[in-house]
C-alpha positions in Angstrom: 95.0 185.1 55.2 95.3 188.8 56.2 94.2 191.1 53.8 93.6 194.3 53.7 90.7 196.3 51.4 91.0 200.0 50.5 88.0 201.5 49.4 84.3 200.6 51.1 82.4 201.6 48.7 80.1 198.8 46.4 83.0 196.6 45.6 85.3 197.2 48.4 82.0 196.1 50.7 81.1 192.8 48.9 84.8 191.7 48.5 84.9 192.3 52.1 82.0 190.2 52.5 82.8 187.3 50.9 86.5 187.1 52.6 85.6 187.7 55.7 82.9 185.0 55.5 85.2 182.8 54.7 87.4 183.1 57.8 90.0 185.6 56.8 91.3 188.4 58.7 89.6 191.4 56.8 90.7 195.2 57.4 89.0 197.5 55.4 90.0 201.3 54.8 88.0 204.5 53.5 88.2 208.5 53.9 84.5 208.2 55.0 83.9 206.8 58.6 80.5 206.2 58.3 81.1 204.0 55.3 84.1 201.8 57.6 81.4 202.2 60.5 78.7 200.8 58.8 81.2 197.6 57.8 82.4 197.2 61.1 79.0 196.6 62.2 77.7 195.0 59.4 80.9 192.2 58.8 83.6 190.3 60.5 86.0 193.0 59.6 88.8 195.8 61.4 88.2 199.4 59.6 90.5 202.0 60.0 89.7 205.8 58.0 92.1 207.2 56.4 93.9 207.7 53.0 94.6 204.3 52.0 97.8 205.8 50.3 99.6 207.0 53.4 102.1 204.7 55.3 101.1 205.3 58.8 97.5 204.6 57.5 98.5 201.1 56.0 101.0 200.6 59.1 97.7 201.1 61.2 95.4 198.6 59.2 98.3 195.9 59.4 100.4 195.8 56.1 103.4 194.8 57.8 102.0 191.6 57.7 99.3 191.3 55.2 99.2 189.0 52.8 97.2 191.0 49.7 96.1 193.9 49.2 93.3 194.9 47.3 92.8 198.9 46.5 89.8 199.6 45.0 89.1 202.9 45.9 87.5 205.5 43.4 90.9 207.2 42.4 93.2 205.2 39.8 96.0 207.3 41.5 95.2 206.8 44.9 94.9 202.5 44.2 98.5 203.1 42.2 100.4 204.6 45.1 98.7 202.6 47.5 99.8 199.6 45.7 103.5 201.4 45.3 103.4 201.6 48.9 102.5 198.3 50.4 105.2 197.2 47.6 108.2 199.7 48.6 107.6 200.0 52.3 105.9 197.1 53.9 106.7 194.6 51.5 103.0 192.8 50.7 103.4 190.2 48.2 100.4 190.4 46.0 98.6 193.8 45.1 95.5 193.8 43.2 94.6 197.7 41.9 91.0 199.0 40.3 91.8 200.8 37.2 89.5 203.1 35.3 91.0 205.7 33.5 92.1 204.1 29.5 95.1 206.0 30.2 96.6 203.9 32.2 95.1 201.0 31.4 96.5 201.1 27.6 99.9 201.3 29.1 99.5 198.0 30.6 100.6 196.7 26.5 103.9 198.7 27.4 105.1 196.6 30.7 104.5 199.6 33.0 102.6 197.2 35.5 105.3 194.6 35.6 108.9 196.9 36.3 110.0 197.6 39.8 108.8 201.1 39.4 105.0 200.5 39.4 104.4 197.1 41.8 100.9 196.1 40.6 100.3 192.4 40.1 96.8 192.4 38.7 94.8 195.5 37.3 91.1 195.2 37.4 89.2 197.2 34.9 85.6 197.7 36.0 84.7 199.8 32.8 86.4 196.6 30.5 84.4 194.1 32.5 81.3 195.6 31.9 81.7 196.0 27.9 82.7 192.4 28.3 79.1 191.5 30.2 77.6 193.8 27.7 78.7 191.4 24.9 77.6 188.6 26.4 74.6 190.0 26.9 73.9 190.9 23.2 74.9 187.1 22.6 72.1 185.8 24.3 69.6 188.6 24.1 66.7 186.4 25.4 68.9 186.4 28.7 68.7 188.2 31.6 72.6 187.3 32.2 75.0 185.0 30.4 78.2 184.1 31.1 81.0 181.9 29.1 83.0 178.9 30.9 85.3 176.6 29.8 87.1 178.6 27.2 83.9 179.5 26.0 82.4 175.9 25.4 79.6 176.2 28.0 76.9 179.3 28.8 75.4 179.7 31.1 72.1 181.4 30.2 69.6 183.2 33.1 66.3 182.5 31.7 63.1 184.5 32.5 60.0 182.2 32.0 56.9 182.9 30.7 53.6 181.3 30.8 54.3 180.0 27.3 57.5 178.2 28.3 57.6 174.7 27.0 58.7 173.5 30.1 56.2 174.3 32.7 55.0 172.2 35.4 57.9 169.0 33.7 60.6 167.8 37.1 63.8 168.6 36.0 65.0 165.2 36.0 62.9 164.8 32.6 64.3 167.5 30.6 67.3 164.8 30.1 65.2 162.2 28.9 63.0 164.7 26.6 65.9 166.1 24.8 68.8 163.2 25.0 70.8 164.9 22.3 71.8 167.9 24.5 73.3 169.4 27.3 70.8 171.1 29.5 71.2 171.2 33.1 69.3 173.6 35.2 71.5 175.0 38.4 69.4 178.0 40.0 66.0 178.7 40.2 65.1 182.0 41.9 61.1 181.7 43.0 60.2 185.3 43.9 63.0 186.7 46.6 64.6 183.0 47.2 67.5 181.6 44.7 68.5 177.5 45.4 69.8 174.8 43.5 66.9 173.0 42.9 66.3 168.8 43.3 65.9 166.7 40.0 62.0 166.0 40.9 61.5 170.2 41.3 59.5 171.3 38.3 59.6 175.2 36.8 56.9 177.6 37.0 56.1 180.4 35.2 57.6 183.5 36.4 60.3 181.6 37.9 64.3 183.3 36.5 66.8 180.1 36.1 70.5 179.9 35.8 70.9 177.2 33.3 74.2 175.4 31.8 74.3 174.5 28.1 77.0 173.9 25.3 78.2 176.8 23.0 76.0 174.8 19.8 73.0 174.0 22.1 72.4 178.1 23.0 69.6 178.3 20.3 67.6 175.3 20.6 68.3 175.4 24.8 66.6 179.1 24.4 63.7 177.6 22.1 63.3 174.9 25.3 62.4 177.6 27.8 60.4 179.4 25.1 62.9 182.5 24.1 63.9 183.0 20.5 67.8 183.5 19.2 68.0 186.7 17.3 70.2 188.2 15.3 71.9 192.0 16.5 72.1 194.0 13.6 71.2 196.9 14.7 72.3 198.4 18.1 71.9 202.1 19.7 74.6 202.5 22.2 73.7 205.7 24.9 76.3 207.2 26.9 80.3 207.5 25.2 81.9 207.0 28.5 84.9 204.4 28.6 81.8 201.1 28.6 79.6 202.6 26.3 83.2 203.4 23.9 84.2 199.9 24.6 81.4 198.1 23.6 81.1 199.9 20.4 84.4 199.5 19.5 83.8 195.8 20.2 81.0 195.7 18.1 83.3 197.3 15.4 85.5 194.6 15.5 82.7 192.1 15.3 83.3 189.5 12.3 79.7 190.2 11.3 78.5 193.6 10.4 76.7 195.4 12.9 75.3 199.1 12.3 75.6 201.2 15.6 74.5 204.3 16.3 76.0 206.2 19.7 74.1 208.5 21.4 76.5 211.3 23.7 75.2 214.5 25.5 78.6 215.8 26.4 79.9 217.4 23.1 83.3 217.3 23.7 83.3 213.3 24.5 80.8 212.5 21.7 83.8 214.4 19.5 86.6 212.0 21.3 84.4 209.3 20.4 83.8 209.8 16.8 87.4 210.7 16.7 87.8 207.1 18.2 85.2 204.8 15.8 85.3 203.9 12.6 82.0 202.8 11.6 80.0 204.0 13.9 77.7 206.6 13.8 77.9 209.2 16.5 75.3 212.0 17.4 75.7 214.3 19.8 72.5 215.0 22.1 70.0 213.9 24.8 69.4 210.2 25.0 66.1 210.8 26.8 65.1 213.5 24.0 62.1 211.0 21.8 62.9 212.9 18.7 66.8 212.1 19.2 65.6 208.3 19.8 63.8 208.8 16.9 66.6 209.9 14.4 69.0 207.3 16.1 66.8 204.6 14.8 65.4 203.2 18.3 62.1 202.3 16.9 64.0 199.6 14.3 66.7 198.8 16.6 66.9 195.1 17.9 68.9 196.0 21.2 69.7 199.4 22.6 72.0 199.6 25.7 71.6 202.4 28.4 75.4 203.0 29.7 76.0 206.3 31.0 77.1 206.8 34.5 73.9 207.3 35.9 71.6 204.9 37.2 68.4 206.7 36.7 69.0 207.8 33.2 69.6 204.5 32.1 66.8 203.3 33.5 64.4 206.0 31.8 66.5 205.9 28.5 66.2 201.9 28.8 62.2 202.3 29.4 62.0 204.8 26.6 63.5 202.8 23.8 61.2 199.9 24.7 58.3 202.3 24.4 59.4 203.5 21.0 59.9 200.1 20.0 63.2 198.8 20.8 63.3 194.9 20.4 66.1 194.5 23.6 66.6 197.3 26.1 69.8 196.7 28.4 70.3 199.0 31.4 73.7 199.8 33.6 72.6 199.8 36.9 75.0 200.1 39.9 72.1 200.4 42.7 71.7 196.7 43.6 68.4 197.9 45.1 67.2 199.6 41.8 67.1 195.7 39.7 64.0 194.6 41.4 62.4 197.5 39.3 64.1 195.7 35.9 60.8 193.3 35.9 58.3 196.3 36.4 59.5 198.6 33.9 60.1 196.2 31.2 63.7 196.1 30.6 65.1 193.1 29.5 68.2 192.7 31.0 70.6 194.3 33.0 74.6 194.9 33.6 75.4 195.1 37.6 79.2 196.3 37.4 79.6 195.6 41.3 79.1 191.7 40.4 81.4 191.7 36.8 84.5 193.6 39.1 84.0 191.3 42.3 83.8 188.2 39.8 87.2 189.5 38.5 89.0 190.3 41.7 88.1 186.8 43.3 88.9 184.7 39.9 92.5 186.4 41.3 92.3 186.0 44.7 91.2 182.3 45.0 94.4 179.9 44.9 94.8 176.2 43.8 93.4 175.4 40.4 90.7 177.6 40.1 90.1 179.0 36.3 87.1 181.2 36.7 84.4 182.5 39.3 81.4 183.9 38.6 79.0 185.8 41.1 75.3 185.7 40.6 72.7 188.3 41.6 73.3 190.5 44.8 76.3 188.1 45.9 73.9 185.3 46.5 75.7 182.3 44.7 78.7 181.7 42.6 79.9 179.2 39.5 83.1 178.2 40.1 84.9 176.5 37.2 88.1 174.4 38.7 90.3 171.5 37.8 90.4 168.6 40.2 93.4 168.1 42.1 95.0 165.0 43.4 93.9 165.3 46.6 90.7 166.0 46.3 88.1 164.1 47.3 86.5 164.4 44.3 89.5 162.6 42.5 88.5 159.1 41.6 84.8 159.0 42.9 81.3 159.0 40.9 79.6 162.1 41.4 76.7 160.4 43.3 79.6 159.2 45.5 80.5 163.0 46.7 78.8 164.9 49.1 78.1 167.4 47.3 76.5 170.7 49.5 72.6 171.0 49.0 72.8 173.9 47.6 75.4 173.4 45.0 75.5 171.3 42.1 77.9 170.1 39.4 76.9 171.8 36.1 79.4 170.1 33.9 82.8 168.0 33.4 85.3 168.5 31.1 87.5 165.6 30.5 90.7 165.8 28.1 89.1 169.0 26.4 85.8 167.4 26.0 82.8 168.3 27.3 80.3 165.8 29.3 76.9 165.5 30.6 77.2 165.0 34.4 75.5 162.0 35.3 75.3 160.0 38.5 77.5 157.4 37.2 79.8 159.8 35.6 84.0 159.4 37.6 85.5 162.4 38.0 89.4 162.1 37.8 92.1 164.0 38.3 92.8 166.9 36.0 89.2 167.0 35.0 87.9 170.4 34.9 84.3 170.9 36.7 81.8 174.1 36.8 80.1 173.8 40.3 76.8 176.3 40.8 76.8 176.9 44.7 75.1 179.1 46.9 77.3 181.6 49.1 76.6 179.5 51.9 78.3 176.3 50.5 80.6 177.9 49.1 83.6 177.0 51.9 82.4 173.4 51.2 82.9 173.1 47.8 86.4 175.0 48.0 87.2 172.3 50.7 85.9 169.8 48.5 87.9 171.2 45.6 91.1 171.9 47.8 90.9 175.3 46.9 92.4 178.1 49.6 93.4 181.6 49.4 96.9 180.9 49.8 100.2 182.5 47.6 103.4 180.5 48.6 
């Protein structure tokens, strides 16, 4: 596939880096040559600077006869025209744009993406994305991440664990026969600075972070398993009103159980727009750093308070503050990939990595065949890909202990006619089953071969 990638910033690099790893011809364009520079070096990829708007600039990086487009560059204009362009001039058939302002995005409800007049096949909202992760957070807030599949039938829950952790020292293949009545299956383990799928005779330790799969009524008593408690979120202090830290409390409005949220805004004329905006919530205008603020907000009492302003650093302060004041759940925005190792230190329980919810989005539209959902975990390191088995594939009509299956990947769980099974060695997939596969970014290809999956639109 040829596709070409405007914008090399965060998203633009790591979409970059996963198609061009998987043998596609990549050409990526940015205004800043030392930004294409550095992915020319660093990747399989063509760069060419420029404004990814302008035809001769597109004619240069080869959309006469690309097959997508993806502009993700940091104007919402700039990604609409582009997409206008490769539409009108050089006929690309599928256009993916980044969207940020709420502007635009609320016209999507009016059509204005699918006329003639604005050619945009998928719209990608970074800001939605993340108030999505945010809620998924506060559903699991014993998690460092969590993430819904199968129509929201399994989680998968990333679990910190402690020296307390029932499970210490047990091999895997065990937890099955300890707790028959559910479905636990652990996919990832990340040991210090190395993430694999781990063998059914590996045991945990404490300190170790795993990725683990479990039903939708299991979450609670799989938590209790690795030692975390399921709490209730009554109470939540939202800082920063941009459009995530807006979205998030208007989705907690709209939650069916009553949650009391305070927003904290230092901009006057935003925290205004936001009050104007909410319902319930309560807004106060001011410095979420400011301890006496905290204070009034109600940080001490507050069971999760989540740090989303634009900056990196003062959500990380406002995160480490709250905690200090008392704050049963702090959840930080972090953008810097390279700032999350400091998540650990500083005792912050969790954290929302925008890059990974966007790039999860824009390859859930990119890959082809029956995939349903992708998932990218950490820094690009691995990803769950939920799929339904085709006819072809060798999968189709085998006992998964009959397919070779990459070492570092492993089925998480099966859903046959809507219902949800325990993967077992014995276990015949068929076709039209539905899988969830944990794989490292190595294996990856494999799987996708394995699945007959391709990056392919006719």
């Amino acid at each position: 596939m040829k596709i070409i990638i405007c914008g090399a910033g965060q998203v633009g690099w790591h979409i970059a880096r996963y198609l061009s790893s998987e043998r596609n011809d990549v050409t990526l364009i940015d205004t800043n040559a030392d930004l294409v520079r550095r992915a020319t070096d660093a990747l399989d990829v063509q760069g060419v600077t420029g404004f990814a708007s302008h035809p001769d600039v597109l004619d240069r990086a080869g959309a006469n006869d690309a097959d997508l487009i993806i502009a993700a560059t940091h104007s919402d204009e700039v990604n609409m025209v582009t997409c206008q362009v490769a539409h009108s001039v050089f006929q690309v058939p599928r256009k993916i744009a980044r969207l940020r302002s709420s502007a635009y995005l609320d016209a999507i409800y009016s059509d204005l993406y699918r006329t003639d007049h604005l050619a945009i096949d998928v719209v990608i909202s970074p800001e939605r994305e993340v108030a999505r992760s945010a809620m998924q957070r506060l559903s699991a807030p014993s998690t460092f991440d969590a993430e819904t599949f199968l129509d929201g039938k399994l989680h998968l829950l990333g679990i910190a664990l402690d020296e307390d952790c029932p499970v210490l020292n047990t091999p895997l293949r065990q937890l099955n026969e300890m707790f028959t009545s559910l479905t636990v299956m652990v996919v990832g383990v990340r040991r210090g600075t190395r993430l694999f799928a781990p063998e059914p005779n590996d045991q945990l330790f404490a300190g170790d972070q795993v990725y683990v799969f479990t039903r939708a009524e299991d979450v609670s008593r799989t938590l209790e398993i690795f030692g975390k408690q399921a709490e209730k979120q009554d109470r939540v202090v939202i800082i920063g009103a941009g459009n995530v830290g807006l979205a998030v409390a208007q989705a907690l409005e709209a939650k069916p159980n009553r949650v009391h949220v305070k927003l904290i805004e230092r901009n006057r004329g935003r925290a205004e727009d936001a009050a104007d905006s909410l319902n319930r919530t309560i807004v106060l205008n001011g410095d979420g750093l400011s301890a006496e603020l905290l204070e009034e907000a109600g940080v001490p009492r507050a069971d999760a308070v989540l740090a989303l302003t634009e900056d990196d650093k003062t959500n990380i302060l406002a995160a480490v503050r709250a905690k200090q004041a008392g704050a049963k759940l702090a959840i930080s925005l972090v953008n810097d990939p390279t700032l999350m190792p400091l998540m650990d230190v500083l005792d912050i329980d969790a954290f929302i990595n925008p890059r990974a919810s966007t790039v999860s989005t824009i390859l859930r539209h990119v890959r082809h065949g029956r995939v349903r959902d992708i998932y990218s975990i950490g820094d690009a390191e691995a990803e769950v890909i939920e799929a339904q088995v085709l006819s072809t594939s060798p999968f189709a009509g085998r006992t998964i202990r009959e397919i070779d299956v990459p070492e570092g990947a492993l089925i998480g769980a099966v859903q046959k006619n809507g219902r949800l099974v325990k993967p077992s060695g014995d276990l015949r997939i068929e076709e039209g089953d539905i899988v969830v596969i944990f794989s490292l970014a190595a294996d990856v290809p494999e799987v996708e071969r394995l699945l007959q999956v391709s990056i392919d639109f006719f």
